[in-house]
N, C-alpha and C positions, 0 to 999 in steps of 0.2 A: 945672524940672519937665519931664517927659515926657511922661507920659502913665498911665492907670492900669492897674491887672492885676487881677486877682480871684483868690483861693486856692479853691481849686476843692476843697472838701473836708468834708463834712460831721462832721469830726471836727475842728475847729477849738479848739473848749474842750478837748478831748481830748490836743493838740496843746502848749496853754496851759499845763494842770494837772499836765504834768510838764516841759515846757522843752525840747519835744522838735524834731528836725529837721525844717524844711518844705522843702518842694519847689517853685517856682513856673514854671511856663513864662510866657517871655518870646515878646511878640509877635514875626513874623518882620522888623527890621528890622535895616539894616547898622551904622546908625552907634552904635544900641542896643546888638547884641553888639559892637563894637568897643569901644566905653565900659565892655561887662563883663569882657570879655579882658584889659583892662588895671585891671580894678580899681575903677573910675570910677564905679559905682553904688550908689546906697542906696534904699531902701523907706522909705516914710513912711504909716504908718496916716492914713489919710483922717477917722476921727475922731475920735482923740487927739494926732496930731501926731508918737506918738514916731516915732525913727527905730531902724532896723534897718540892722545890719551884715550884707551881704549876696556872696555869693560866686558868682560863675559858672563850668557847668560843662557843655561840650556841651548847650548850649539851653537849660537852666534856671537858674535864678538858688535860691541855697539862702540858707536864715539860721534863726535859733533864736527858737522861739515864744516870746516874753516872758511871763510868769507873770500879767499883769496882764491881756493879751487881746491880740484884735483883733478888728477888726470885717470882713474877709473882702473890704475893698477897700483897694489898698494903692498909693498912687503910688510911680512909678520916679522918682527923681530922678540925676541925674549932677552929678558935682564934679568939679573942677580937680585932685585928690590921690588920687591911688591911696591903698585903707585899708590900714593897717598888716598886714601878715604875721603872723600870732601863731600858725602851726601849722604845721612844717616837717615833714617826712620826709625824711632824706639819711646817706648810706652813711657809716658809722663807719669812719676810719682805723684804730685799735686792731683793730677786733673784724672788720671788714668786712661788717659788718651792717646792716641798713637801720635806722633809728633813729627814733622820730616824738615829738617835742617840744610843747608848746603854753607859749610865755614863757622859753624852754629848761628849762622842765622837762620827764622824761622821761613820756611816755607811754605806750610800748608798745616792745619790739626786735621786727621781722620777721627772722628770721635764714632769709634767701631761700639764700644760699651756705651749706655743707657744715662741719660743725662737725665735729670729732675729739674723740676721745675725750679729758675730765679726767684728774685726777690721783686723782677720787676711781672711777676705773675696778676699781684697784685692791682695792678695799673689796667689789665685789661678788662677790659668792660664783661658784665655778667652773661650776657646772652653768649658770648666768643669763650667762658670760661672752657666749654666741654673739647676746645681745642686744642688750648695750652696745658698740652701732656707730653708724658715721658717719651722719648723719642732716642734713635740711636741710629748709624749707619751712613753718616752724612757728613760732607767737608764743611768747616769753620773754625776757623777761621780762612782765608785764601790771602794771600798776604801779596801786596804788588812789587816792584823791583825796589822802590824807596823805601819799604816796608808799612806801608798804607794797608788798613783792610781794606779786602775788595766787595766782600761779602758781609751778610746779615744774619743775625741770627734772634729769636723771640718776638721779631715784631711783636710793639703791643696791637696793632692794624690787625694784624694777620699771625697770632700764634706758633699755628702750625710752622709757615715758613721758617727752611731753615739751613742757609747757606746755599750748598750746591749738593741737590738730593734726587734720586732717582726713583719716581715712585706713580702711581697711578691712583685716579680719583674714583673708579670704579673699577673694582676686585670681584669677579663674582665666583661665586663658588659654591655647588652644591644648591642652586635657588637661590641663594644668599649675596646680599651685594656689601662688601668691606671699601673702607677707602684709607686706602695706604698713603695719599697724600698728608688728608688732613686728620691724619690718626685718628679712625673709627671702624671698631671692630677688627680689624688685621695690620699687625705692627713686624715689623723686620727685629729681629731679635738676634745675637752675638751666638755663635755657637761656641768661641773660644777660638776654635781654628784658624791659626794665621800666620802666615809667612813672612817676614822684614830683608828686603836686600838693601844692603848699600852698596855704596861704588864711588868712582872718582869720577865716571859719566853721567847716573842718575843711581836713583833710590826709589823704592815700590816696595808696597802692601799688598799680598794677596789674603781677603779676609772672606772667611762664609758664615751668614747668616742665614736665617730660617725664618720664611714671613709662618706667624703664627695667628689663628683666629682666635677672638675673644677667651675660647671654651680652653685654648694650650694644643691644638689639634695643630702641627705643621701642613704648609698646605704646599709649599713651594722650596727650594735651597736655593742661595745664588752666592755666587763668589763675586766679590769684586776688588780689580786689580787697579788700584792706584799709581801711576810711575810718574817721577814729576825727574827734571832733566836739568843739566847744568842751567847758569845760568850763562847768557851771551850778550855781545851790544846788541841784538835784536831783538832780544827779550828771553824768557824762558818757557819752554813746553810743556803741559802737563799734560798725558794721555789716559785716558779712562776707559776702561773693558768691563763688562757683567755680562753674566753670566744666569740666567733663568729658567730651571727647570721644575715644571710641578711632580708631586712627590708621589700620591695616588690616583687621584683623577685631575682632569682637565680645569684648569683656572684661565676666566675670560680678563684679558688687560684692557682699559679703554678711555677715553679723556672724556672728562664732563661733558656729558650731555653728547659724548661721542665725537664731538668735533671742536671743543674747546682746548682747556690746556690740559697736559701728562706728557710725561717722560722725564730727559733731565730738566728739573727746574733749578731756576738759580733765581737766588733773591738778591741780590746785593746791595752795598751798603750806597745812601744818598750819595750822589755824585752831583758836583758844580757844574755846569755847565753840561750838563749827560746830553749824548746826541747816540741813539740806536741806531747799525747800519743793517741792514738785509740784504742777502746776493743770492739768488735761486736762477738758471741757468742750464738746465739741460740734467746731467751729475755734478752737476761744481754748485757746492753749497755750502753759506758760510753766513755768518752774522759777528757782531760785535758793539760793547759798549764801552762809550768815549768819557773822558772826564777828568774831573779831579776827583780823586777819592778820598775819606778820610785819612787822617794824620800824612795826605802828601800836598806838597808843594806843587807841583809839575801835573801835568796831565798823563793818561794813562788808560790805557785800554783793555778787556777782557774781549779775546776773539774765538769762537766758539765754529771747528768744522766737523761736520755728521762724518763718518765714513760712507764709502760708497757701499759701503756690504752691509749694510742696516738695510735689514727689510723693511717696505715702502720708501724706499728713500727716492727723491729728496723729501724730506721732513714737511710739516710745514713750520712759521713760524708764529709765534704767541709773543705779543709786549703789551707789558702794562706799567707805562713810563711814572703813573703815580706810585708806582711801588718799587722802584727800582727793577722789575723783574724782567727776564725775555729767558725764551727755551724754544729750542726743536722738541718738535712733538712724536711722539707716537703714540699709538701707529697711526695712518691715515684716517681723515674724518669720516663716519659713518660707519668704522670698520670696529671689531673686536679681536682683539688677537690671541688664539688659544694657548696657553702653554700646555706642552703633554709631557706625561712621565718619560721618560728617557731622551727626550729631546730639545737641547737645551737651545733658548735664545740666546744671542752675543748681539750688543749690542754696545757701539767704540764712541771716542767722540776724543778729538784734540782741541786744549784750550790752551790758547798761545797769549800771556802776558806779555804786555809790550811796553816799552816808552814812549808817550809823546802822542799827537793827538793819531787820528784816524788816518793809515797807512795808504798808499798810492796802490791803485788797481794789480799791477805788479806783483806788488810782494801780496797782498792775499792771494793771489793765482800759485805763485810759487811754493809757500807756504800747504795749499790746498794737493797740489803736487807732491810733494814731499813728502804729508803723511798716505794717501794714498798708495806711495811705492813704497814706502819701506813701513808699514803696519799692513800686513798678509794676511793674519787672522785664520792664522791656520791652527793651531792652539785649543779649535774647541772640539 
């Protein structure tokens, strides 16, 4: 034993009731983070004894609220064994893709580098051809707990669409108006730069790209960090942070027509039975899509909560049910949002796979809880 910690959070049951990610800072000592660097630590509830598989990560020690409880004081203990690895992220040979795994099952693709166009290119109709182009910086595959994809990718419909992407339909810049949606004139491009953690608690990408104008001129950097989480009977969490800075001058962000859709979008794939839900409420903001997905049997959900530290938030909300699609917007309707050089947007958002149809009022509240106390977003 070590010594003890305290979970600094009043949302603790909250944390419990769906299995969700904690955060714990570890006191400032050496031989402490050394023991976590390398693996060497566990949490033991103070009083029930269980123990907890626990991960470090830049000063904090993370692990998954056990469904039974805890009691808010938790000893550090250290072993002899590093804990097992059981959530990788690492670059696909085939595909050259980032890849993230938990027991070598698939998780999720990050396809950070540049993808060309299919073969089902062909299919899409001549006027939508100036669409379907090269594209990079976006999830797709999204894979559910039965291993169903959740997500889309080339519609022949809608080209551009493409999984789960974070981008805007009006870019302006210099007079000039780009649309990073639907690939015209300013595209996010791979700098190389990027970081892989795994763990026995989760696994993350942190990757920077450079939106780039037609001419090669960088006009923006953004990092974005991917952490997708054990999995649990209540499903698994995947949280998302970016990160938006312009490089020289100011870049205007803004959604069609200013008050249509932009931000994260997500396309996803045909779902049986699809029922969208929407919950806007003050700061408590959440939505999700129900269903059956392809290659699963069972029904299954994508639940999507903004953070409260997103400017304009709460979001609003965008569905377009004949397309699989729904997204929190930004920024607000009628608004344009400046990036400036030195000062970066952050902007979070947790996506909670689930089993089973559309969850009781309850557990979204909890859930909605959870990541709010323990993602601080202090980081940028």
């Amino acid at each position: 034993m070590h010594g003890e910690v305290s979970v600094h959070t009043a949302d603790l049951a909250a944390c419990a009731r769906v299995e969700a990610p904690l955060r714990i800072d570890l006191p400032p000592d050496r031989a402490l983070q050394r023991a976590a660097e390398e693996g060497r630590l566990q949490l033991v509830d103070k009083r029930s004894g269980q123990v907890l598989e626990a991960q470090w990560l830049d000063g904090s020690l993370w692990t998954i609220a056990p469904s039974s409880g805890l009691s808010g004081r938790l000893i550090v203990r250290v072993v002899s064994a590093p804990a097992k690895v059981r959530l990788r992220a690492y670059r696909d040979r085939p595909t050259r893709q980032i890849v993230f795994e938990e027991d070598r099952r698939p998780v999720l693709q990050y396809n950070y580098w540049t993808i060309d166009r299919p073969d089902r290119h062909a299919q899409v109709s001549p006027e939508n051809r100036i669409y379907s182009r090269p594209r990079s910086n976006y999830i797709h595959p999204l894979y559910g707990l039965q291993g169903e994809v959740i997500t889309e990718d080339w519609p022949v419909d809608h080209p551009h669409h493409r999984g789960i992407y974070w981008a805007w339909p009006e870019v302006d810049y210099r007079g000039e108006r780009g649309d990073l949606h639907a690939l015209q004139h300013v595209f996010a491009c791979p700098t190389g730069r990027y970081r892989v953690t795994a763990g026995t608690v989760f696994t993350q990408v942190e990757a920077e790209s450079v939106w780039r104008w037609e001419s090669g001129e960088p006009v923006v950097v953004e990092w974005a960090r991917i952490r997708a989480y054990r999995r649990t009977q209540q499903g698994r969490c995947v949280d998302l942070a970016f990160f938006f800075t312009a490089l020289k001058e100011p870049v205007l962000l803004a959604r069609r027509g200013t008050n249509l859709y932009g931000g994260l979008n997500m396309r996803l794939s045909a779902i049986q039975h699809q029922k969208f839900v929407f919950h806007t409420e003050g700061e408590q903001a959440w939505a999700g899509a129900f269903g059956v997905f392809p290659e699963g049997d069972e029904p299954a959900g994508l639940l999507i909560f903004p953070h409260v530290q997103n400017p304009y938030h709460p979001p609003d909300w965008v569905q377009y049910p004949n397309l699989n699609w729904i997204q929190p917007t930004f920024p607000s309707a009628g608004l344009r949002h400046e990036l400036q050089p030195g000062k970066p947007l952050a902007l979070r958002y947790r996506l909670w796979i689930r089993p089973g149809t559309e969850p009781p009022p309850d557990l979204w509240q909890a859930q909605w809880q959870a990541y709010q106390s323990m993602e601080r977003g202090d980081e940028v």
